[in-house]
C-alpha positions in Angstrom: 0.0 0.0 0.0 2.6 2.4 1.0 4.7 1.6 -2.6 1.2 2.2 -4.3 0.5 5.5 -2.4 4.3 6.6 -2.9 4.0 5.6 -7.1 0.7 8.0 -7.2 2.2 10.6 -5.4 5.5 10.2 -7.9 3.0 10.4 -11.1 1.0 13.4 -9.6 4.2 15.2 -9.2 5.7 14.2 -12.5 2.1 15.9 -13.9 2.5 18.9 -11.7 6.1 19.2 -13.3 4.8 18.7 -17.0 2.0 21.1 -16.3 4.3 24.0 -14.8 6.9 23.0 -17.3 4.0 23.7 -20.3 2.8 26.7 -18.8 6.4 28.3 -18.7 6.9 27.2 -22.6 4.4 28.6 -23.3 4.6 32.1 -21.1 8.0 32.2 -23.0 6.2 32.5 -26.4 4.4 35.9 -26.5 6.1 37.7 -29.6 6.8 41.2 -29.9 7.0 42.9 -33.4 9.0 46.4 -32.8 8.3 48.8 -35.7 11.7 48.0 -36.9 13.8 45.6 -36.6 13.1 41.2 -36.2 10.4 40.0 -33.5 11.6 38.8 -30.1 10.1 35.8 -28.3 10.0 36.2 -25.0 7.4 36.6 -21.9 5.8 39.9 -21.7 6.5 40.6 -17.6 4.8 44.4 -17.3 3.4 46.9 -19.2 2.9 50.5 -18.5 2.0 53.7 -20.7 5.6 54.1 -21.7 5.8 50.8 -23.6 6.9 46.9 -22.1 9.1 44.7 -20.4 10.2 40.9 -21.9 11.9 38.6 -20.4 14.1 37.0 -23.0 15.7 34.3 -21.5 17.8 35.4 -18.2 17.4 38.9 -19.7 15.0 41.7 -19.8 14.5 43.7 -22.9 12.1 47.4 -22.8 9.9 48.4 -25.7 8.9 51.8 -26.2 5.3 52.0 -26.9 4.7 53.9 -29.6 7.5 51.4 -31.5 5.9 48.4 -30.7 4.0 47.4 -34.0 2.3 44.3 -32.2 2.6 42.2 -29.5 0.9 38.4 -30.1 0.5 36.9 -26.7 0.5 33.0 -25.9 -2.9 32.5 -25.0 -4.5 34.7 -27.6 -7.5 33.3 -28.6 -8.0 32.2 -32.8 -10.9 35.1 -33.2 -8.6 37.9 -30.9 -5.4 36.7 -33.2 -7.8 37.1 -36.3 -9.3 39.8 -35.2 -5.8 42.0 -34.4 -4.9 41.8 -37.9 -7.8 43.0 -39.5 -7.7 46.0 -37.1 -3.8 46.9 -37.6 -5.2 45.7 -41.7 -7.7 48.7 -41.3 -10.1 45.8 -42.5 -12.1 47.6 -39.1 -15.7 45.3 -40.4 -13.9 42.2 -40.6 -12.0 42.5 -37.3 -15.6 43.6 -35.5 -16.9 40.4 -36.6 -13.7 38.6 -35.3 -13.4 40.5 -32.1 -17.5 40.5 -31.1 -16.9 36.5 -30.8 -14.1 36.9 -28.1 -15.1 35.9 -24.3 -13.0 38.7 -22.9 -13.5 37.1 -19.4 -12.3 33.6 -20.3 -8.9 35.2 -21.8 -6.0 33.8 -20.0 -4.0 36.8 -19.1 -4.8 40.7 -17.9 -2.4 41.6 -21.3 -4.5 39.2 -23.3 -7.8 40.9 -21.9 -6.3 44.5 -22.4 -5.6 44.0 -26.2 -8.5 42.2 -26.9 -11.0 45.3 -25.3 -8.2 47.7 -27.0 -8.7 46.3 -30.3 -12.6 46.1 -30.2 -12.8 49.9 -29.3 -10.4 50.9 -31.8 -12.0 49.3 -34.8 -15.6 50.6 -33.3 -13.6 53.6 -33.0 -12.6 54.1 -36.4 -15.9 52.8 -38.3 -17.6 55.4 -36.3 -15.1 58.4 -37.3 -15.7 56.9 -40.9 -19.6 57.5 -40.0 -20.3 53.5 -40.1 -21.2 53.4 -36.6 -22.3 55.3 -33.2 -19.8 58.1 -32.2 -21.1 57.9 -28.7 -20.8 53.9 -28.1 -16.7 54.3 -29.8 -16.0 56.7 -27.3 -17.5 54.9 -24.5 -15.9 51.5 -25.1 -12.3 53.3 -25.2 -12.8 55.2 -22.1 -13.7 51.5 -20.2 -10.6 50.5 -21.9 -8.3 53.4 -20.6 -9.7 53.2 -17.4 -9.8 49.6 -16.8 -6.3 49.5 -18.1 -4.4 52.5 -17.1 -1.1 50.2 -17.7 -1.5 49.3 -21.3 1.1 49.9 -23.9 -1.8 51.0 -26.0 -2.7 54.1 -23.6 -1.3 56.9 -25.6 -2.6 55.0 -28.4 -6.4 55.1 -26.9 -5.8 58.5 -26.1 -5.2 59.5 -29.9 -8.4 57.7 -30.7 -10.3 59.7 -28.2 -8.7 63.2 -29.7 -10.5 62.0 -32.8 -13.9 61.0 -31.9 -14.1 64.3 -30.1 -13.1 66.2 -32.8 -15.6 63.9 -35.1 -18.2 64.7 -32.6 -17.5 68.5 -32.9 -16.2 68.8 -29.5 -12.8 70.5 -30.0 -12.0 71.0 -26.3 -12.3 67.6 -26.0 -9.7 66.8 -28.8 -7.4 69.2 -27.7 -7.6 67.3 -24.2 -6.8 63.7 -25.6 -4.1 64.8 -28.0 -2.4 66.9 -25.2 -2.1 63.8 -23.3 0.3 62.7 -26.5 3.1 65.1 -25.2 3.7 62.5 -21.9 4.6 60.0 -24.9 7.5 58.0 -24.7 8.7 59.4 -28.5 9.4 62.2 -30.4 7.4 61.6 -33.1 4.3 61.2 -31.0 4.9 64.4 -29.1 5.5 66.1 -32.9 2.1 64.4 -33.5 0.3 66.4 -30.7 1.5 69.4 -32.5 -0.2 68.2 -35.9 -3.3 67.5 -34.3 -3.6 70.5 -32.5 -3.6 72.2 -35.8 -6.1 70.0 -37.0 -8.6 70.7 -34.3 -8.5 74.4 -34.9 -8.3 73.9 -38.5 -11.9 72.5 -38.5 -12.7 74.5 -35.8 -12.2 77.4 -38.6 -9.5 79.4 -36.7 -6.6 78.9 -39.5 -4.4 81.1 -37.6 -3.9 79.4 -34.7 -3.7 76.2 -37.0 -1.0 77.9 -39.0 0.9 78.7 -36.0 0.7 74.7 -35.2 1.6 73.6 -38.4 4.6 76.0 -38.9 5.8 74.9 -35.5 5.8 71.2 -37.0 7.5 72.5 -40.1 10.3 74.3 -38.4 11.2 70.8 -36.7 14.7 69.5 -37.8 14.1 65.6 -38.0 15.8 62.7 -38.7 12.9 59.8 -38.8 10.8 59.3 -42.0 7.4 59.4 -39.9 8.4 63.1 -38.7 9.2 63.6 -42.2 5.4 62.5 -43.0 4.0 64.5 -39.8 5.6 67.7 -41.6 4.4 66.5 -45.3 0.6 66.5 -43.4 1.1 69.9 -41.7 2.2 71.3 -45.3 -1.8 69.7 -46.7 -3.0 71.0 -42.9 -1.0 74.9 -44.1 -2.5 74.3 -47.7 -6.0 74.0 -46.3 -5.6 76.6 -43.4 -4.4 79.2 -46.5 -7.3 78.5 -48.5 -10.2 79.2 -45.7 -8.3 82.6 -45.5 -8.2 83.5 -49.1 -4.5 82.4 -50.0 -5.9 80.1 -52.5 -2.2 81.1 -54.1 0.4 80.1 -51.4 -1.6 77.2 -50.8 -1.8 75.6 -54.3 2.0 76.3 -54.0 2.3 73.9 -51.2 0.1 71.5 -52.2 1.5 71.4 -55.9 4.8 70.1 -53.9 3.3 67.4 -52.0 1.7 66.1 -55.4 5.1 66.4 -56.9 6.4 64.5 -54.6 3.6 62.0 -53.4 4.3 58.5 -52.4 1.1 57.4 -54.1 1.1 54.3 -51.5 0.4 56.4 -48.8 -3.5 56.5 -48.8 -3.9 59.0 -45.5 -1.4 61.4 -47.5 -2.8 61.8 -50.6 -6.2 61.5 -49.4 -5.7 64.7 -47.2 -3.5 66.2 -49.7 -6.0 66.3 -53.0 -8.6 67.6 -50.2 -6.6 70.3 -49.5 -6.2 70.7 -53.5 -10.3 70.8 -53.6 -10.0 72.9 -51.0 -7.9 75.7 -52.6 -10.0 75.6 -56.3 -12.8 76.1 -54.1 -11.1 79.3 -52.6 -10.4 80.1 -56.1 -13.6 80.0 -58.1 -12.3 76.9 -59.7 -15.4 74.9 -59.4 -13.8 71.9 -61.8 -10.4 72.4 -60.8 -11.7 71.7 -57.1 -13.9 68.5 -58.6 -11.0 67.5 -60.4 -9.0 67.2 -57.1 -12.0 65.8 -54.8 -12.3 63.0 -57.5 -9.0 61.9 -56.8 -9.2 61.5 -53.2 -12.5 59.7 -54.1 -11.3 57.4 -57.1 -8.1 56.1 -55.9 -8.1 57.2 -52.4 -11.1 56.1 -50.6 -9.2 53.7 -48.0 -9.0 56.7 -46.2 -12.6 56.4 -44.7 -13.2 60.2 -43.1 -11.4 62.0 -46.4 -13.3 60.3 -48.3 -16.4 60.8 -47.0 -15.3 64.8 -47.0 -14.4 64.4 -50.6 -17.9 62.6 -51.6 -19.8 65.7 -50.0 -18.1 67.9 -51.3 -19.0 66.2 -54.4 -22.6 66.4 -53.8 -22.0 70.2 -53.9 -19.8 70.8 -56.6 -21.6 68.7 -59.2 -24.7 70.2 -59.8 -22.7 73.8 -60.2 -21.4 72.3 -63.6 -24.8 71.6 -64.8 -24.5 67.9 -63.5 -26.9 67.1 -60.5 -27.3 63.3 -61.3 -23.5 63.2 -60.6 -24.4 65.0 -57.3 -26.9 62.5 -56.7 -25.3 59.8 -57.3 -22.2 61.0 -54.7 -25.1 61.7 -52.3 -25.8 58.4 -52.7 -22.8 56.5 -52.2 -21.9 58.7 -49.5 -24.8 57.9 -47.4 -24.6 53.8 -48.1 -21.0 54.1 -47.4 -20.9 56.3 -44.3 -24.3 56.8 -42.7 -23.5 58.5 -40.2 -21.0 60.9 -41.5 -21.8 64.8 -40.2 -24.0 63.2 -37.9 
């Protein structure tokens, strides 16, 4: 009896072993993709606003959030994995339909819960801004996010998000509070960022001084990375636009003209906000066609950009009928509310 009682004690250890064995495999498997440079396998061990720490090993390695591109975690679910790279994709509808499927209590891990709630309000977040779905609700789910998970990577990330749906919802104090929060970021480019968006908010609030003054400020930067070089290319189509709403059609088509000239047609966000900026100017100009021409662009080979190109199809519905076309009016009418129902709403 005693042999038979020692033998099942031997084999529950042995499982005990196997089992703590398995789970620090598999703890040793999350992998981190920094924006540059190869992934690293390790074990996520904290996270805080300012980015991550991994053990790799017998060593600890820190990420900077904000050059983190993703992190996938052992113990993501198949719908949360699915759903994370139709959201980072900007496939936003298919990673909803991924992410809605996800049992956020039954996740494993606190960093697996964070990124799955992070990822569900950020593609809610950005159909919304696009005018596919409720403002109100976005904003909600990303505030239960930040304050549920105040130590995320993603905070300054959420944060961003927030400065957007506030701006989308016409509250421009608001925006300028999120994006403010940008300059605790851990980088340079996301502190240049708060600058950007700053001008952005009083750009549509229609005070193109003060969004001058935020632009140039951007534009005076000396910088060495090529996403501060884009920040200052979309502060140049932020000037552009700014110029135009105070009758400098002129200086701004001269600014614009050299972003076209010099346009990575790859970059959707860019060119979108660039030709609208172009639209904007003919506008300021008299130039009815010249300012369709442009809008056309943005909505012919730049529509992945969901909010300029819902800007560019209204302004479509204007600017047709003025050239003795109103069924191409309607017709933009029309897409733009089947494509973004809510947009202006």
């Amino acid at each position: 009896m005693k042999m038979k009682y020692f033998n099942a004690a031997l084999m529950s250890a042995v499982w005990i072993g196997w089992v703590l064995l398995g789970n620090t495999v598999q703890a040793q498997n999350d992998r981190i993709y920094p924006s540059s440079g190869s992934p690293v396998i390790g074990s996520v061990a904290e996270t805080s606003p300012q980015g991550i720490q991994v053990k790799v090993g017998g060593n600890t390695q820190n990420f900077v959030a904000g050059e983190i591109e993703k992190i996938l975690f052992a113990g993501d679910s198949p719908a949360l994995t699915k759903g994370r790279e139709f959201a980072l994709d900007g496939q936003y509808d298919q990673a909803m339909q991924e992410l809605k499927t996800v049992n956020i209590g039954e996740l494993p891990r606190d960093v697996i819960k964070a990124d799955a709630m992070f990822y569900t309000a950020y593609s809610m977040s950005q159909l919304a801004i696009a005018g596919k779905g409720n403002k109100q609700a976005a904003k909600q789910a990303m505030l239960a996010f930040a304050s549920k998970h105040r130590d995320s990577w993603h905070f300054f990330e959420a944060a961003k998000v927030l400065g957007d749906l506030a701006l989308a919802l016409g509250d421009q104090e608001g925006a300028l509070k999120f994006y403010g929060s940008l300059r605790q970021a851990p980088t340079v480019n996301a502190k240049i960022e708060q600058v950007y968006l700053t001008g952005m908010v009083h750009l549509h609030s229609g005070d193109a001084d003060a969004a001058i003054t935020e632009f140039d400020k951007v534009l005076g930067l000396k910088v060495d990375s090529v996403e501060a070089a884009r920040l200052q290319s979309l502060s140049t189509a932020g000037k552009a636009a700014a110029l135009a709403s105070k009758k400098q059609a002129d200086e701004g088509l001269k600014l614009v003209s050299t972003l076209i000239r010099e346009m990575n047609p790859t970059d959707v966000e860019m060119a979108a906000r660039t030709y609208n900026a172009q639209g904007a100017i003919y506008e300021a100009k008299g130039d009815t066609e010249g300012a369709i021409m442009a809008y056309l662009h943005t909505h012919l080979m730049f529509s992945g950009q969901s909010d300029a190109h819902a800007v560019a199809l209204s302004k479509l519905v204007e600017l047709w009928p003025k050239v003795g076309k109103p069924e191409r009016g309607a017709e933009a009418r029309q897409e733009l509310q089947q494509r973004y129902p809510g947009f202006g709403k």
